[in-house]
C-alpha positions as CSV (number, residue, x, y, z in Angstrom):
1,X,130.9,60.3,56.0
2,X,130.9,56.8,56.8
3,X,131.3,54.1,53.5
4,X,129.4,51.0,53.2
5,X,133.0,49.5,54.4
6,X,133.7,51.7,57.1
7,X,129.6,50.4,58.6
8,X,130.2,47.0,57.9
9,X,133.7,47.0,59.8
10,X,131.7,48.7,63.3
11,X,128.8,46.8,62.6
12,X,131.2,43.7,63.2
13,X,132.4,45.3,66.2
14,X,129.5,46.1,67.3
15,X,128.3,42.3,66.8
16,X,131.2,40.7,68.8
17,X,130.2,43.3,71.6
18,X,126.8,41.8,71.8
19,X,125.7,39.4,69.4
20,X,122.4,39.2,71.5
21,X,121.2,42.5,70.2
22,X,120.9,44.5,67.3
23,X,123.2,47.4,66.6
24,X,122.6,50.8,65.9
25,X,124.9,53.0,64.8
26,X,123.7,57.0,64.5
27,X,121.5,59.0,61.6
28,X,124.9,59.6,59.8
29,X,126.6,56.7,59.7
30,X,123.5,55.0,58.4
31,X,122.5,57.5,55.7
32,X,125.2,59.7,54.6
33,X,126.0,57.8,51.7
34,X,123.3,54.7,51.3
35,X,121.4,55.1,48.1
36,X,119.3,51.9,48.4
37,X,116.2,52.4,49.0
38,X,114.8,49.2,49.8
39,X,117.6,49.3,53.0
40,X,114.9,50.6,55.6
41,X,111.0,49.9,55.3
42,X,111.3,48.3,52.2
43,X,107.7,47.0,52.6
44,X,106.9,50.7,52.1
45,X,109.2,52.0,49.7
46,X,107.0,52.6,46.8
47,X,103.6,52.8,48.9
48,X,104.3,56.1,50.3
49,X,107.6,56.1,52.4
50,X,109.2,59.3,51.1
51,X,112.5,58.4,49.2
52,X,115.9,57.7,50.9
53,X,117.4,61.2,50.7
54,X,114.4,62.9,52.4
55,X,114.2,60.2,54.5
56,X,117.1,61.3,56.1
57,X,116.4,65.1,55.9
58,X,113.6,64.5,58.3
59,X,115.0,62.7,60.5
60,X,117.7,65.3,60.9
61,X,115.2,67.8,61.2
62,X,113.8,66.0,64.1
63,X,117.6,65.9,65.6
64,X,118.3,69.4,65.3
65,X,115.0,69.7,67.7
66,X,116.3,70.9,71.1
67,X,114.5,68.6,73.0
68,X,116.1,65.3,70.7
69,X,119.6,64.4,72.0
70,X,120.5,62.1,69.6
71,X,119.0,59.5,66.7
72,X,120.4,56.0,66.1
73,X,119.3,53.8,63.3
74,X,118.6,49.9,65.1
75,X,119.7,47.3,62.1
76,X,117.9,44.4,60.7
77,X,118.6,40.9,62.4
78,X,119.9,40.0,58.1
79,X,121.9,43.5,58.4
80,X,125.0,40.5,58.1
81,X,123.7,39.4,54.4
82,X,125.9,42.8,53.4
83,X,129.2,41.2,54.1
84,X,128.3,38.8,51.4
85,X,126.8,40.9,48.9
86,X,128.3,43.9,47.5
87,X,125.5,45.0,46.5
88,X,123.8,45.2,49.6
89,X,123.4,48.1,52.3
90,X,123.2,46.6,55.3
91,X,119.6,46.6,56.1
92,X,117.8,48.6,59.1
93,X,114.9,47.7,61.6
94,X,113.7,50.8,63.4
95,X,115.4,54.2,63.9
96,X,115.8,55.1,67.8
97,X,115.2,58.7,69.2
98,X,116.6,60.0,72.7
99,X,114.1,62.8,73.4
100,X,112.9,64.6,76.1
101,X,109.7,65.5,74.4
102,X,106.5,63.9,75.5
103,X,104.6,61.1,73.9
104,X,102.3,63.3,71.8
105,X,105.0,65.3,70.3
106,X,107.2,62.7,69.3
107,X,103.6,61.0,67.4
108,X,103.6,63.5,65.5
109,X,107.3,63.3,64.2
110,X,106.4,60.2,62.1
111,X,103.4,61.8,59.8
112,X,104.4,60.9,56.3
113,X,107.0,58.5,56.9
114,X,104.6,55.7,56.0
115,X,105.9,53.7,59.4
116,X,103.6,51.7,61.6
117,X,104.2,54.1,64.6
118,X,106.8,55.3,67.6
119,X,106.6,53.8,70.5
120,X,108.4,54.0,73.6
121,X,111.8,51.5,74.6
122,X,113.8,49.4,72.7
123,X,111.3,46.6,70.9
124,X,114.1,43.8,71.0
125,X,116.5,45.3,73.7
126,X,119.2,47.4,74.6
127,X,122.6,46.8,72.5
128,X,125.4,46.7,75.0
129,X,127.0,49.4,73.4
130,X,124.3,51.6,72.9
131,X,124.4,55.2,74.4
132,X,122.9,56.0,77.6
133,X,119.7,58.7,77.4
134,X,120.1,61.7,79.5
135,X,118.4,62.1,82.6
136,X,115.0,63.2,81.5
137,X,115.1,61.9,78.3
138,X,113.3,58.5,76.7
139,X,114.2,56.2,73.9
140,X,111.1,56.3,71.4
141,X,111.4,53.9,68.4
142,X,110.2,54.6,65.1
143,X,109.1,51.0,63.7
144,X,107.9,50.0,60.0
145,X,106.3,46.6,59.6
């Protein structure tokens, strides 16, 4: 399990790398112990995005799928407004999914998560750091607002 600590120190890292993109960091390190709920799709929160906790058991669901190699959570451009605020998660974008699956099958991955769709590629680029997809496989990104 990653703390809020431990997330802020590789976000930093993960900032210096490339401060020209956002970072992601994977399902785990993002969820495994964040309790605010307002952290991702805060807009929604409330009007129909499912809480926090199963949240995250869907989207691990969707990992466990044999045709998903990986999912990485993209943070917020004000992900940094955490290292002043102890209150404060760091606060995510979009949640990126390396999948070989085809565009229809991954659509129907976000019913119920109250987002505004998946789409294909990285909406504001490719972190430096960011895995590589398998051969075969495509980045779709799950976006909210």
């Amino acid at each position: 399990m990653t703390s809020r600590n431990e997330l802020l120190a590789l976000l930093r890292d993960l900032d210096d790398q490339d401060p020209d993109h956002f970072p992601l960091v994977t399902l785990d390190q993002y969820f495994s112990q964040n309790d605010q709920e307002d952290s991702i799709a805060p807009n929604q929160w409330g009007y129909g995005r499912p809480p926090l906790r199963e949240l995250y058991a869907r989207l691990k669901a969707i990992e466990a799928r044999a045709d998903v190699q990986g999912i990485y959570v993209g943070l917020h451009q004000e992900w940094g407004e955490a290292l002043d605020d102890d209150e404060l998660w760091p606060a995510a974008e979009n949640v990126h999914v390396y999948s070989s699956a085809p565009p229809e099958v991954a659509d129907s991955w976000i019913e119920g998560l109250e987002s505004d769709g998946i789409s294909e590629g990285w909406p504001y680029g490719k972190h430096a750091a960011s895995p590589e997809p398998p051969e075969g496989y495509r980045v779709y990104t799950i976006y909210w607002d």
